[in-house]
N, C-alpha and C positions, 0 to 999 in steps of 0.2 A: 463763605460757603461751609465746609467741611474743616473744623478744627485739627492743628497742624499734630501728628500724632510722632509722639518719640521712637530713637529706634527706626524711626526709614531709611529708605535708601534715598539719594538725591534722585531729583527727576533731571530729566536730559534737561528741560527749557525751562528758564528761571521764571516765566511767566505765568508757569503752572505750580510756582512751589507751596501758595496755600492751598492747591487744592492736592496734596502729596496721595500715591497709588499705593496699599499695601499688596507685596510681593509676596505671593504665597510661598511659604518653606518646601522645602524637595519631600518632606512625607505628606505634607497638605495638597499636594501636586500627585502625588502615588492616592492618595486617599478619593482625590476627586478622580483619576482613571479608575479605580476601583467600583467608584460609584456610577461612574459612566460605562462600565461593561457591566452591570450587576442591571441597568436601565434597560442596557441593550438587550441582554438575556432575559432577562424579563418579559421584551417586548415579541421578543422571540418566542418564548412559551405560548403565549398570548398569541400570536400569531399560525400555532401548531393545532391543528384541530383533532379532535378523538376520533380516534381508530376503531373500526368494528371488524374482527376476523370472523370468519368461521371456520369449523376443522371438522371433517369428516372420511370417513375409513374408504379408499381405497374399493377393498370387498364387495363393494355394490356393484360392482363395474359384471363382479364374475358369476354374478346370478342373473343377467342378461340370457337372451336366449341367439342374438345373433349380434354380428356386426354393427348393424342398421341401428338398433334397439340401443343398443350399450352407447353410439353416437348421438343418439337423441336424449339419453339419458344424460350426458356431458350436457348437450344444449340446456335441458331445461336447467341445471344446476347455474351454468354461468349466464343463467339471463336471472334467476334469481337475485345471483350476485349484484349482479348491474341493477337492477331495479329497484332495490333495496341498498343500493351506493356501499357495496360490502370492499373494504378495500383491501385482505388478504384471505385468501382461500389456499388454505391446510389439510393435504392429503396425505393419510398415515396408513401404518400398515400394522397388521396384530401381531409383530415381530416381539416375541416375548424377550429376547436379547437386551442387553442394557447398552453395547455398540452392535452396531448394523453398515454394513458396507454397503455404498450407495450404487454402486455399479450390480451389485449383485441384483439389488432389486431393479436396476434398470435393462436385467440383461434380457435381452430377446432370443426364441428359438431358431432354428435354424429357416421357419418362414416367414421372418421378422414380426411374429405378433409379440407383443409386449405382455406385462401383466397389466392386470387391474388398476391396480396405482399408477403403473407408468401409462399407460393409455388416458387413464383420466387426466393426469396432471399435461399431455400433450393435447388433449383436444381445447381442455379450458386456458390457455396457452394462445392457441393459434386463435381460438374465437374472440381473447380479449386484444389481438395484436389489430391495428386496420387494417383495413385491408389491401391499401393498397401496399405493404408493406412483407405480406404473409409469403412471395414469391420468393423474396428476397431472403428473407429470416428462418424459412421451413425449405426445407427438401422433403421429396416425394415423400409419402412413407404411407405403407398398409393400412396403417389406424387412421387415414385423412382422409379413406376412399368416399364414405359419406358426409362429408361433412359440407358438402353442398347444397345437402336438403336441409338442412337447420335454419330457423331466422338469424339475420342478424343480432348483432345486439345493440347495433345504434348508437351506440356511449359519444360522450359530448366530444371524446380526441376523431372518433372516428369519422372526419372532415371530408365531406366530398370534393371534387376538383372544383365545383364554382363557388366552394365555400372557403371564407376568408376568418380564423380566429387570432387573438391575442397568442397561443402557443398551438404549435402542432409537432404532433411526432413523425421521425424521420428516421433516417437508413443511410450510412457515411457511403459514401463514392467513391473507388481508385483516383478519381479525376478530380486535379487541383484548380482552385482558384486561379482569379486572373493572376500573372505572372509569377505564376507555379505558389502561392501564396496560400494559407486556409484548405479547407475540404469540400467539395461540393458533398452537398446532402440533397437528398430526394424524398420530398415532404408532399407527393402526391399530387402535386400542381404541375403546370403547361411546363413548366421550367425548374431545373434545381436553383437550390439556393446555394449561398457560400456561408460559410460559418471561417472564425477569424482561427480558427485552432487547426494544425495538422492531425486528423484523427486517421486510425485506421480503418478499412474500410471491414463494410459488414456492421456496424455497430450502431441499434435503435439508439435514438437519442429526442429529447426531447428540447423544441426550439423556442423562442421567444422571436416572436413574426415583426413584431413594432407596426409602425403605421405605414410607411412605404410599401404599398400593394403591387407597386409596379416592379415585375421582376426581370425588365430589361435594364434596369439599372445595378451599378456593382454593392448595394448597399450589402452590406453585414450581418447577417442574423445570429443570435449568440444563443448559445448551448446555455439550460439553464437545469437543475435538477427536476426529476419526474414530478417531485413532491409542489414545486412553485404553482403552479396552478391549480391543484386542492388546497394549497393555503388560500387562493385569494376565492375559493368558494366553490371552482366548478370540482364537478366528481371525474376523476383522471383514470377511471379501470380501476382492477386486481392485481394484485401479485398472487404469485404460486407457488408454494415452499413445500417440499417433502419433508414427514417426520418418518421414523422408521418404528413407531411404536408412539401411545397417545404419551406415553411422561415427556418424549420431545419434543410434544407440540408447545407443551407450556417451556421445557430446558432451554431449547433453542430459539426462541422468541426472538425477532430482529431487532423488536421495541428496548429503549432503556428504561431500564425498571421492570422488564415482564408484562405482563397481562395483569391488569389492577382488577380485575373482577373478571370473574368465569361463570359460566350458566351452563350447565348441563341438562340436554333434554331428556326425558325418557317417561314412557307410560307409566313408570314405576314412582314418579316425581311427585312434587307436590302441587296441587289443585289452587291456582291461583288465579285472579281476571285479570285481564291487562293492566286494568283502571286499577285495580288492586297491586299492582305492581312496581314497586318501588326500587329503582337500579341506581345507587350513589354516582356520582359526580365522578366519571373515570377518564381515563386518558389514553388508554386502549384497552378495547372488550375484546372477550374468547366465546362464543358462543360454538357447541360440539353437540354434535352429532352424532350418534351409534348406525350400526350396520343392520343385519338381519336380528341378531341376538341383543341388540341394545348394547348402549354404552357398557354396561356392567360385564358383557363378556371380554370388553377393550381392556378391561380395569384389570381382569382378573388374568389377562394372558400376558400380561407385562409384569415382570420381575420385580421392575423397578418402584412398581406399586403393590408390591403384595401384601394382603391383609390389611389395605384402604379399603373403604365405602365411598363410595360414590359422592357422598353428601362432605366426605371431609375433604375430597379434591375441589370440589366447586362452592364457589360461595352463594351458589342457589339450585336446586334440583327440580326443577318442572316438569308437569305434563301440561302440556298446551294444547290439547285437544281430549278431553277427558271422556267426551260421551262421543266417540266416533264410532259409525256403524260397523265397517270394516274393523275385524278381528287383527290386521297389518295396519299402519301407514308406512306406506315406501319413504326412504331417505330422500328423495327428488322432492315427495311431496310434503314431509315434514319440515324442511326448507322453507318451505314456500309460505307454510301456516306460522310457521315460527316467527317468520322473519317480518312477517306483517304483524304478529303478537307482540313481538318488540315493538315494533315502530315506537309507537305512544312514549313508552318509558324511557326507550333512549332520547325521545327529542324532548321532554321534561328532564335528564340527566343532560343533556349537551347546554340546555339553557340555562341550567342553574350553574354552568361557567364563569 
């Protein structure tokens, strides 16, 4: 078979010595783990789908005219999100300061209304949590008084009781597994489930259900991260991140590497068609938003950007609606037009993957 090669080692069983095994060397052994996690990471990337943020100011909330108003106005932003599979929603404030204390902006008066930002980032919050989950995770509070008249937003976690998925989000429990073992969790069903981990209680978490439907049995569900089931395709919610001015929307990015391309909207933008519109190959987008005044007064009230243009923070400046009747478009509904003006370009950018 295999000519006998100098330099081997003996083999254990004499019966195999024409056909001798080369032992790979201890850096030929580091070489091949090397190339076997370099596979794995690989596969990993691969496996990571692109992100689409949006960021937008806070300030809309306080040209509202009433409670009711200013809640509906959340609504329509975080169904935008959802409908358009936006997976982070960034809300800033026109803090000209290069640091910004986060309590300050979060502080309430003395009849617990909130500001603008803070209201906003609580109602899109509570609408993307499910619901059966929201009693548990929110306490009472003034800014939630209407948010009963809003539609749902329907999102694929937001699982009814007779419905059965590969993952559902959950809510840990004081109460331990059978003989004091694991957490029970309350994932919206007839019954909690156990999870194999001592977690503390109060803590959403997201589950992997496996195939065992039956939850009179002690089977095991295991905690997996939020992000496992937008890898494997469904769309899993928003997150909700405060910046305290728009330079930390791009500073503070959760992404590694930042925002690989930014689109700025504004009437003041450049006149392009969707079809016309070409978005490279990204791995997380920043699409932003302006207030009453447009992006450009965000730009110009931040420190941290003084004496930028608009066109040298974003790597594309649009108007996405050039010939509009109205003298305004509201931020609610610039959302809405925008986000469907992408569509096209980001799903020819996601394919060319």
């Amino acid at each position: 078979m295999g000519k006998k090669r100098k330099n081997q080692p003996e083999t254990l069983h004499q019966e195999e010595e024409d056909e001798k095994v080369e032992l790979p060397a201890h850096g030929e052994e580091t070489k091949k783990e090397e190339k076997k996690k370099k596979k794995k990471d690989k596969k990993k990337n691969e496996k990571e789908r692109p992100t689409v943020t949006i960021a937008l100011p806070g300030s809309i909330i306080d040209n509202t005219q009433s409670f009711e108003l200013a809640t509906r106005l959340a609504g329509q932003i975080a169904r935008a999100a959802t409908i358009f599979r936006v997976d982070e929603v960034v809300i800033f404030d026109n803090n000209s300061g290069s640091e910004h204390d986060l309590r300050l902006a979060m502080k309430e008066d003395a009849d617990g209304n909130e500001s603008g930002t803070q209201f906003l980032i609580r109602i899109l919050k509570y609408l993307e949590t499910p619901q059966y989950l929201r009693r548990a995770l929110f306490q009472m509070h003034t800014s939630l008084r209407f948010v009963g008249l809003l539609p749902p937003l329907d999102a694929p976690h937001h699982l009814r009781k007779h419905e059965w998925g590969p993952y559902r989000e959950g809510v840990t429990q004081k109460e331990r597994g059978p003989n004091n073992t694991g957490t029970q969790v309350d994932v919206g069903l007839t019954k909690n489930v156990v999870v194999d981990q001592n977690l503390e209680p109060g803590i959403r978490v997201t589950l992997a259900m496996g195939t065992d439907r039956c939850l009179e049995t002690d089977s095991l569900r295991k905690v997996v991260p939020s992000s496992t089931p937008r890898e494997e395709g469904s769309y899993w919610g928003y997150k909700v991140r405060y910046a305290p001015n728009i330079s930390s929307v791009f500073k503070d990015c959760p992404f590694e590497g930042g925002y690989d391309h930014k689109l700025g909207t504004s009437e003041h933008g450049v006149v392009l068609s969707s079809s016309e519109l070409t978005i490279p190959t990204f791995r997380h987008l920043l699409i932003a938003f302006g207030g009453l005044a447009g992006l450009e007064e965000c730009i110009e009230e931040d420190v941290n950007l003084k004496g930028k243009d608009a066109r040298e923070i974003f790597d594309k400046y649009l108007n996405i609606c050039p010939h509009q009747g109205s003298r305004t478009i509201r931020t609610e509904e610039a959302i809405f037009i925008s986000l469907q003006y992408f569509q096209e370009p980001i799903n020819r950018a996601v394919a060319g993957n």
